[in-house]
N, C-alpha and C positions, 0 to 999 in steps of 0.2 A: 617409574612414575615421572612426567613430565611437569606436572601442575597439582598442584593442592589448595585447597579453601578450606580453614577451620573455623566455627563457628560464624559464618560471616551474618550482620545485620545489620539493617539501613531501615530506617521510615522517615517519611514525610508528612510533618506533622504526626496526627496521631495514630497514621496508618504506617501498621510493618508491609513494607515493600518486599522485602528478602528479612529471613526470620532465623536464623541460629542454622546456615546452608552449612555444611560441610560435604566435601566430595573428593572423589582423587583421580585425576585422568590419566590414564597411561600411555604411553608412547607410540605412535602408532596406530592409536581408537579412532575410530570413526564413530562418533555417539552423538544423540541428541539430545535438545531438551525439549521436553512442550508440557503444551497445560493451556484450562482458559485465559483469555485477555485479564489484562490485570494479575496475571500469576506470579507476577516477577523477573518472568524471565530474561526480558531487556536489559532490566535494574540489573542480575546476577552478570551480566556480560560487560554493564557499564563500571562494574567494579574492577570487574579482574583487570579492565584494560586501564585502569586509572582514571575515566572522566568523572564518577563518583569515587567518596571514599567513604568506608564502613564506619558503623558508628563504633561495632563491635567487633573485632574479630581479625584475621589475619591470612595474608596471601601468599605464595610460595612457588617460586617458577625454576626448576632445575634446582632444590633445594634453598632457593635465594629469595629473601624476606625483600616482595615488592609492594606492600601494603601502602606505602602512601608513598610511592614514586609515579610522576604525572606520567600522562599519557605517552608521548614521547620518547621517554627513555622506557619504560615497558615496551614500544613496538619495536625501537631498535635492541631492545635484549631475544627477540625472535616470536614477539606474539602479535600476529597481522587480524585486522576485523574487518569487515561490513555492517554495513550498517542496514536498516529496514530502511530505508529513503535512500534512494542513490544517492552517490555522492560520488561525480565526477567535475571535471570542470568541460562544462557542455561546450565554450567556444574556441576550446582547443582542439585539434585533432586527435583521434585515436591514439597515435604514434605518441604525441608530445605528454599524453597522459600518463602512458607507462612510462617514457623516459625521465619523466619529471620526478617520479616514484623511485626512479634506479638510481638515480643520482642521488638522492636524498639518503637514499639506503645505504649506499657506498661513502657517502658524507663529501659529497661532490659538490653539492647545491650553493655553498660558499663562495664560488671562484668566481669575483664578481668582474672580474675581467679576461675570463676567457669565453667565448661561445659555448653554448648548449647543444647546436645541431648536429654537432658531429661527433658527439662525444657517445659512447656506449651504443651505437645505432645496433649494429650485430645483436649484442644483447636484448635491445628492446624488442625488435624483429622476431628472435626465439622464444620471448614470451608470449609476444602478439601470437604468434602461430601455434604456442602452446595451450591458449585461452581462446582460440578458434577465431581470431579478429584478423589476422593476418592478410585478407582482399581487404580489409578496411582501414587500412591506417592512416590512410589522408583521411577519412568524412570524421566531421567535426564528430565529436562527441555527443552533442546534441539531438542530432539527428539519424543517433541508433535507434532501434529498437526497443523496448524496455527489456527484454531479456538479454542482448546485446549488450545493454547498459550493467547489465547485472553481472557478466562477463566480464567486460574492462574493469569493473570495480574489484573483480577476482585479479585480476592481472595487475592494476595498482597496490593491492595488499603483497601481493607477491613480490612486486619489485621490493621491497625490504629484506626478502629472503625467511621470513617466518620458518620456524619449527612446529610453531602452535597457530593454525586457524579456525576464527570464529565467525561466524555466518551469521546474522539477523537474521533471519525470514527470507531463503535465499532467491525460493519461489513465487514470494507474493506478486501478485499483479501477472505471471507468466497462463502464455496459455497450455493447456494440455499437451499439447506437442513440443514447447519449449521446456515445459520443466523436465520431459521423459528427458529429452537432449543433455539438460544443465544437470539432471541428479547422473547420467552415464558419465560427464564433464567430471563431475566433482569424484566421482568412483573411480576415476582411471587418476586425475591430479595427484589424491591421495596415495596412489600407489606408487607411483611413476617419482613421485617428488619425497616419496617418505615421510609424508606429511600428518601431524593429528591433526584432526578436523571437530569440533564440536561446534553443533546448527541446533539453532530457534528454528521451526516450522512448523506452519498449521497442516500441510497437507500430508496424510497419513500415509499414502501410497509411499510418500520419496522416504517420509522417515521409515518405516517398514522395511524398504525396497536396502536404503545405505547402512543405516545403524548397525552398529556391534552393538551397542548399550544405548539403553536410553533411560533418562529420568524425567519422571513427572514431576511438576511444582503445583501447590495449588495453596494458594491466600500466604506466598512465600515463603512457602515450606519445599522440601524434595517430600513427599509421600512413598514414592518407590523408586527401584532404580534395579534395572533389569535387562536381560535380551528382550528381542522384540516380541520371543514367542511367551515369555512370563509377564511381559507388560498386558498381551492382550489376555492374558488368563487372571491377570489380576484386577477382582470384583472392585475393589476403592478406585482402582482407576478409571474404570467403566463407568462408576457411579458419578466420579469427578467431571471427567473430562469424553470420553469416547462415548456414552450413554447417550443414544437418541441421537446421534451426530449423523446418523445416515436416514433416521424416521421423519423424514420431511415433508409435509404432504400440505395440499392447497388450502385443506380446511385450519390447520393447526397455523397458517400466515396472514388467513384474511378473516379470521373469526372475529379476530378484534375490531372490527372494519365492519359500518353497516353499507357496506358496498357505494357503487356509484352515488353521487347527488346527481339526483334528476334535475337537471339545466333547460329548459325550455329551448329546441331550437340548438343547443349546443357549438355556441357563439365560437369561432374561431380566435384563438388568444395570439399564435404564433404562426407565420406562414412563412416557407423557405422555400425559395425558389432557385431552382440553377447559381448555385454558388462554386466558385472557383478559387482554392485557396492555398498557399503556397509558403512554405517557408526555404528565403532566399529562390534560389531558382529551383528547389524540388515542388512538385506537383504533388497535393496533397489528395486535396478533394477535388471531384470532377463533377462537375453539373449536379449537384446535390441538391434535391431537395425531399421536404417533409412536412406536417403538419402536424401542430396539437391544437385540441379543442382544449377548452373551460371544461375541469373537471376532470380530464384526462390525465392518464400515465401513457406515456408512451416510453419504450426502450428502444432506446440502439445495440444489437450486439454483432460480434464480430472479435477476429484474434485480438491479439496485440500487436500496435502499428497497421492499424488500418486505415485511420481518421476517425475513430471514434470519439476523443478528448478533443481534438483538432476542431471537430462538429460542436462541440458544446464551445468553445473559445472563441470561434468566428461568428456565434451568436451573441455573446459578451462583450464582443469587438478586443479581445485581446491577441488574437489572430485576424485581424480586419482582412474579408476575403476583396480578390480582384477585381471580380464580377460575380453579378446576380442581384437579387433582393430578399430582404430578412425584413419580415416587418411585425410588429409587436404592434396586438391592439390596433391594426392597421394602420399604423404610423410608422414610413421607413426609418430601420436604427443603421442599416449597413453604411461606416463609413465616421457612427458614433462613438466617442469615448464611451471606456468600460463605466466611468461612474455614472457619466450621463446616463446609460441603458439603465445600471443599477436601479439610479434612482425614479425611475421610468416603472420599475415593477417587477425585474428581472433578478435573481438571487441567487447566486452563485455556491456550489457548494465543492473545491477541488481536490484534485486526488490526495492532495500532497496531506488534508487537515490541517490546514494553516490556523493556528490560534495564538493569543497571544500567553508565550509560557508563565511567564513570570507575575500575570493576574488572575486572580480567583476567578473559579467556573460564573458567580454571581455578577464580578466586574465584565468577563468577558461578554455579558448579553446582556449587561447592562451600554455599554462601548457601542456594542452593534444597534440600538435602539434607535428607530427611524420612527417618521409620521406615515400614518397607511397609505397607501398608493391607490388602493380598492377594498372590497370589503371586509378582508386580514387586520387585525389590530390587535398581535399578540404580546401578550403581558409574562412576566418570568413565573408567575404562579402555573399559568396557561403548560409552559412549555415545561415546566416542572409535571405537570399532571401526565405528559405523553412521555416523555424523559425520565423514570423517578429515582435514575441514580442517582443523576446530576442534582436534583435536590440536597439526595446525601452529601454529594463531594461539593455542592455549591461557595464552603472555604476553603477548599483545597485550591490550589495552583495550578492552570491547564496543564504544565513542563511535568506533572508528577502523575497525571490520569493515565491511564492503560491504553493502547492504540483504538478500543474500543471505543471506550470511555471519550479519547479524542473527536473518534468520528462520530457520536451523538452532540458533543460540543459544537461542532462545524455547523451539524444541519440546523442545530436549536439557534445558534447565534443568526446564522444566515436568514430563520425564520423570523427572529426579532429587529429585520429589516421592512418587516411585510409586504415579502411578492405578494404579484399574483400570480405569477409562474417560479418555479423551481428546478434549474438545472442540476442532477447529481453525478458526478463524474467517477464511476468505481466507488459506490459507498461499500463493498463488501470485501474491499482490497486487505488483507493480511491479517484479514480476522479469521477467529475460531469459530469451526461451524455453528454452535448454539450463539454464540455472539452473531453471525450472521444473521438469523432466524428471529433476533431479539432488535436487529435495526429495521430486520421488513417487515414485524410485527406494527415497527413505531410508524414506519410511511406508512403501513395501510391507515392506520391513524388519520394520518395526515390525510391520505388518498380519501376517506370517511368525510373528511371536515369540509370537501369539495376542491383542495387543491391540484392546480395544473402541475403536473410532473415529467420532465425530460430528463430519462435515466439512462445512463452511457456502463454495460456494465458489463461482466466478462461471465459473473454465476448467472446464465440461462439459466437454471432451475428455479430461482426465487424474480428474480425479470420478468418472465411468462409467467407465474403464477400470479404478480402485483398488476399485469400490464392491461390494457384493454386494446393496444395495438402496439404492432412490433416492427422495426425496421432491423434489415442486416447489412452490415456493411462487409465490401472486399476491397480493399486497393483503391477506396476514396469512394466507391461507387454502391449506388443502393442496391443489390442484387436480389433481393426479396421484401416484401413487405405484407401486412396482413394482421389477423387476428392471432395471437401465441394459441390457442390451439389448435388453429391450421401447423403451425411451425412442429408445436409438440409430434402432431399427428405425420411428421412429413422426415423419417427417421435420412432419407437422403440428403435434404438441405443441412439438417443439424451436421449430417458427421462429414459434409462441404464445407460449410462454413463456419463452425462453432466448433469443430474439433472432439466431437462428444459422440 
């Protein structure tokens, strides 16, 4: 046994986050944990490594009591994480990322007068190439790919030399193709490096595919804990969490939704015309353009690192493109501050879920409160009615809500700006499938009320079901466009460009 948890429990406020957890990981496991949003499972990882500490209970690493030793000395005693949000440093290079990590590790990082660049290169090199980055060690960090990125952050925990790794969510935001890649990555690591590994993840495939053992949490508790083939045979679990996770159909997403508002005429809100966008001297987007009406949803899809986000940014002007025209309302914004557009009509909602943690869900949209721009003028009661957890947690503190929970916070705040247009950049990013089905429940809603929606997203299946028209992108470029049940119906383009 490598690691042990006894009794552990934390709440916030009057919610238990993690509730009386005990566990024992053995040496050498490759196991998971999962369960719906809000189950806990972040909270139990933010314990073991020190950035929480328990209110109850006690932790155990190599037989050694690290229950309220900070973060820091817990990773250099051999326990490396990920986190669910990257976390690199974007304007360094690939190389200087993991070096920066090996020195730290080696306890190097002090020598404030000798150079950095030549120290441990060898070393950094065999990890780079052991994390599949190795052609990329000059390009900044930034400007990986999101599974890339997800990659280096493997290879920065590493540079500390870990016994015990812990994964967030290692797959979230990755497309079909990249996570088959990253869960063969993380299967061959584990062996090759002798490594325990225990992973947070929504998608059932990699957990299935990697696990030795897996444990379920639900309202932070473990419920079971099992192979993978007693987990699926176990009814509480099914009931909990995998129940109705793959029963997803168009009627059970837009029922809530008295479909389109009829718009007279169906006024153009947004026009994009041949935009050119670039970050530093990469070529992002290529003559892009697209269109939303009043009243419309429209989707973008495509892999990951296509310009999909890049498309929603350059309209916000926080990518302000080269060339072209973006005009809002008919009034050019290209070349606009992001707040000017903001306040123009436009409402941002980004992948990351930026809130503010440390004020109640009530303050947070209370903060965002703007004067309507057009006919939107939504009130917290309003967004409580389409939102109703957020009611419940509305004294809670955004830092302590579930990633779900977070991403209902994003859109409601963003809506108590009142666009008239709504840009969503991956609103189904690292969520549990019924959590998914319960945020495209809430935009049909929305879609209901007659808002404009520009939706940037990776889950085609819930995209095309919300959408009344679809754009796909490849390599900055619009490759297809159309109604999603043209796309549905056109099983070539999907498994071209969507991966599916």
């Amino acid at each position: 046994m490598i690691f042990e948890a006894r009794h552990l429990s934390k709440a916030f406020g009057g919610i238990k986050a993690v509730d009386d957890v005990s566990l024992q990981i053995e040496e050498g496991e490759v196991s998971s944990i999962i369960g719906p949003n809000g189950a806990g499972k972040s909270t139990l990882f933010n314990l073991f490594t020190g950035h929480l500490r328990p209110d109850t209970g006690e932790l155990f690493y190599k037989d050694e009591n690290i229950t309220t030793l900070p973060p820091y000395k817990i990773s250099k005693m051999g326990i490396g994480r990920s986190f669910q949000r990257v976390n690199v440093f974007p304007e360094l290079s690939v190389f200087e990322n993991v070096q920066l990590s090996l020195l730290s590790g080696r306890g190097l990082g002090s020598r404030l007068f000798q150079g950095a660049g030549k120290m441990l290169v060898t070393e950094t090199r065999d990890l780079l190439d052991l994390v599949g980055l190795g052609d990329k060690e000059g390009s900044p960090a930034g400007f990986l790919s999101y599974g890339d990125q997800k990659r280096l952050e493997v290879g920065i925990a590493l540079g500390g030399a870990p016994e015990l790794l812990l994964l967030d969510e290692p797959t979230a935001g990755m497309s079909p193709e990249d996570t088959v890649n990253f869960t063969r990555f993380i299967q061959k690591l584990a062996k090759d490096r002798h490594l325990t590994v225990v992973f947070v993840e929504h998608d059932m495939k990699v957990v299935f595919t990697i696990s030795d053992k897996i444990r379920v949490m639900d309202h932070g508790a473990i419920i079971a804990t099992g192979t993978p083939e007693e987990i699926q045979a176990n009814k509480e679990v099914q009931r909990v969490y995998l129940a109705d996770a793959d029963k997803i159909s168009e009627e059970q997403v837009v029922s809530v939704s008295p479909g389109p508002v009829e718009v007279p005429e169906k006024a153009n809100i947004l026009d994009v015309k041949e935009i050119d966008t670039f970050y530093g001297l990469s070529h992002i987007l290529f003559k892009l353009s697209l269109k939303v009406d009043e009243g419309e949803v429209i989707s973008i899809l495509g892999r990951n690192g296509v310009g999909k986000t890049t498309t929603l940014k350059s309209i916000m002007g926080l990518t302000p493109p080269k060339r072209g025209s973006i005009k809002f309302l008919e009034k050019e914004i290209r070349g606009r501050k992001p707040f000017h557009i903001s306040r123009m009509g436009i409402g941002f909602v980004p992948e990351e879920r930026i809130i503010f943690p440390d004020l109640s869900v009530a303050e947070n949209l209370e903060i965002a409160r703007k004067p309507p721009t057009g006919e939107f003028n939504w009130t917290p009661q309003e967004i409580y009615q389409i939102f109703p957890v957020l009611s419940k947690r509305k004294n809670q503190k955004g830092g302590t809500l579930s990633g779900g929970e977070q991403q209902m916070l994003t859109i409601a705040r963003t809506l108590m700006g009142n666009p008239q247009l709504l840009l969503l950049d991956e609103p189904s990013e690292g969520l549990a499938p019924l959590v998914v089905k319960t945020v495209y429940e809430q935009l049909g809603i929305l879609k209901g009320h007659g808002m404009s929606i520009l939706l940037s997203e990776q889950n085609s299946t819930f995209a095309l079901i919300l959408s009344d028209r679809t754009y796909v992108l490849e390599k900055g470029h619009i490759c297809w466009e159309g109604e999603p049940r043209e796309l549905r119906e056109n099983p070539e383009i999907m498994k071209k460009y969507l991966g599916v």
